[in-house]
GUTIDO-626132 format. One line per 2 residues: number of its first residue (from 0); for each residue x, y, z of C-alpha. Coordinates in steps of 0.05 Angstrom, whole numbers, plus 5000, padded with zeros to 4 digits. Example, Ala and Ser with C-alpha at 12.3 -4.5 7.8 and 13.67 -1.06 7.14 Angstrom:
BEGIN
0> 5246,4910,5156; 5273,4979,5143 $
# end
This chain:
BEGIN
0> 5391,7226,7903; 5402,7199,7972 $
2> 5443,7266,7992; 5401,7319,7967 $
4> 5372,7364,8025; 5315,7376,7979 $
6> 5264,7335,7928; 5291,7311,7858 $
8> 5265,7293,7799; 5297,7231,7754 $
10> 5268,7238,7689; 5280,7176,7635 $
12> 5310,7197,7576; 5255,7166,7532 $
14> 5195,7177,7579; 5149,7239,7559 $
16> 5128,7291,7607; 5050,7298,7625 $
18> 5023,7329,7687; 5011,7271,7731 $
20> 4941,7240,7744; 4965,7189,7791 $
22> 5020,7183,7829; 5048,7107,7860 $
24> 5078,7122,7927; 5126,7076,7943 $
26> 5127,7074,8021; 5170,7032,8060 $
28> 5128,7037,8136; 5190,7003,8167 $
30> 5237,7058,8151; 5193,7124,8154 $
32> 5203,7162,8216; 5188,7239,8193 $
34> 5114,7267,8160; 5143,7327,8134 $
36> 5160,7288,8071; 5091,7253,8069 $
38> 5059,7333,8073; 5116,7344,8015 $
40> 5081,7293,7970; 5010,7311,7992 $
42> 5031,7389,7974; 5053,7369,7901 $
44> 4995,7322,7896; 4943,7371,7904 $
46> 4979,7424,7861; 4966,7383,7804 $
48> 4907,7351,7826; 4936,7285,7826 $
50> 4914,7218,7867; 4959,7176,7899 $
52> 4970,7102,7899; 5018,7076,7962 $
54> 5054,7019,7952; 5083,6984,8008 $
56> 5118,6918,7981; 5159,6865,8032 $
58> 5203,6810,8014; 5163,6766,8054 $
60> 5098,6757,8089; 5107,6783,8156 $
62> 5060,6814,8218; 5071,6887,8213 $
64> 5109,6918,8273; 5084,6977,8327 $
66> 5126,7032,8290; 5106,7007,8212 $
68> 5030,7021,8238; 5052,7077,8266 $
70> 5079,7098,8195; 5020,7076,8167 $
72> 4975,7120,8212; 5014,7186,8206 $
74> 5013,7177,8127; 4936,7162,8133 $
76> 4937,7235,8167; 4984,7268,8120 $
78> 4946,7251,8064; 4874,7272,8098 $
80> 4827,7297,8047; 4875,7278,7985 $
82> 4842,7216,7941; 4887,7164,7960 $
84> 4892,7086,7961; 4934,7027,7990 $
86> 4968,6965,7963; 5003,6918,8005 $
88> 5044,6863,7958; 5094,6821,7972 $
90> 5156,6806,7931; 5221,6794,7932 $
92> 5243,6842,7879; 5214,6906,7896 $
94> 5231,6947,7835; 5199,6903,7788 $
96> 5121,6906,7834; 5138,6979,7838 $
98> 5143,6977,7760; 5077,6927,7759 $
100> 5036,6979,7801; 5062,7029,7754 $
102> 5030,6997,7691; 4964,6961,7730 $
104> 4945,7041,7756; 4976,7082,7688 $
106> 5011,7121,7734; 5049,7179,7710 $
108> 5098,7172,7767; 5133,7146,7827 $
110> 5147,7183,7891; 5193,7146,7938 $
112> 5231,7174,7997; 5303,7146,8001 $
114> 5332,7115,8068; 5396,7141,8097 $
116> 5434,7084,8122; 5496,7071,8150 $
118> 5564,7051,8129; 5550,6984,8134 $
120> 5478,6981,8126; 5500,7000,8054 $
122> 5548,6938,8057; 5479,6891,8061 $
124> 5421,6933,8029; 5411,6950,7957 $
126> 5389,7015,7934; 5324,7004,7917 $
128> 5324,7087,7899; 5381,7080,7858 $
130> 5355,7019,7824; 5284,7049,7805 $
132> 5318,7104,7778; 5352,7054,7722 $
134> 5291,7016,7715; 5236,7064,7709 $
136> 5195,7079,7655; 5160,7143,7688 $
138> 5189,7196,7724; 5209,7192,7794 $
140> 5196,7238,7847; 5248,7232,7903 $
142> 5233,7269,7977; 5287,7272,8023 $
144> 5264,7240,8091; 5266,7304,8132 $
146> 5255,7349,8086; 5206,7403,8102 $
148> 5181,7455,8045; 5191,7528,8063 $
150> 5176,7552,8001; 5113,7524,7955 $
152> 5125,7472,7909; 5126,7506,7838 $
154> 5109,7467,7772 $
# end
């Protein structure tokens, strides 16, 4: 998932395909750097008339920094005039509020956009991509970072 140059879909084996009514974004602020994959999700999300929930979860309570508001601002553009909401929940295993949001919002699936790291960033982090896509009960949309759509988004 992380080295696809363009958006994937992990479908559970046991999950049942509906067109998505709501959509939990899982946003990380501190990592995001590009809006072409926000405008990727808002693109999809208003093909299928679909709202979006954004999740931003930290391990710990902490003051956000300039470039997570940043984030946070160009993703309040990027998702202009699409229904949209925030949540902002703190937890130290981020999978499992992911999974909570899921179920409190009967959302039909997650959206996430996967970090390229390092060598040995990879050493210290755990795929949080790689472990929603074992955990996950709904399907899960996955946007490269810099992707930018040529082409529209078929469904």
């Amino acid at each position: 998932m992380r080295e696809s140059k363009i958006p994937v879909f992990v479908i559970p084996e046991k999950s049942k395909y509906k067109k998505p009514i709501k959509i939990v974004f899982a946003c990380d602020f501190e990592y995001q750097k590009n809006t072409n994959a926000y405008d990727t999700l808002k693109e999809f999300a208003e093909k299928i008339d679909a709202k979006i929930a954004v999740l931003s979860v930290t391990e710990s309570k902490q003051l956000e920094t300039v470039e997570e508001m940043r984030a946070g601002k160009k993703l309040e553009k990027s998702l202009m005039g699409l229904e949209h909401e925030y949540f902002f929940h703190t937890n130290e295993n981020i999978v499992e509020e992911i999974n909570e949001l899921v179920t409190d919002q009967r959302a039909d699936m997650v959206a996430i956009i996967p970090h390229k790291r390092s060598m040995i960033e990879n050493l210290f982090h755990k795929s949080i991509s790689k472990k929603l896509a074992f955990n996950t009960q709904v399907p899960l949309f996955v946007i490269p970072d810099n992707y930018k759509s040529t082409a529209p988004i078929f469904i």
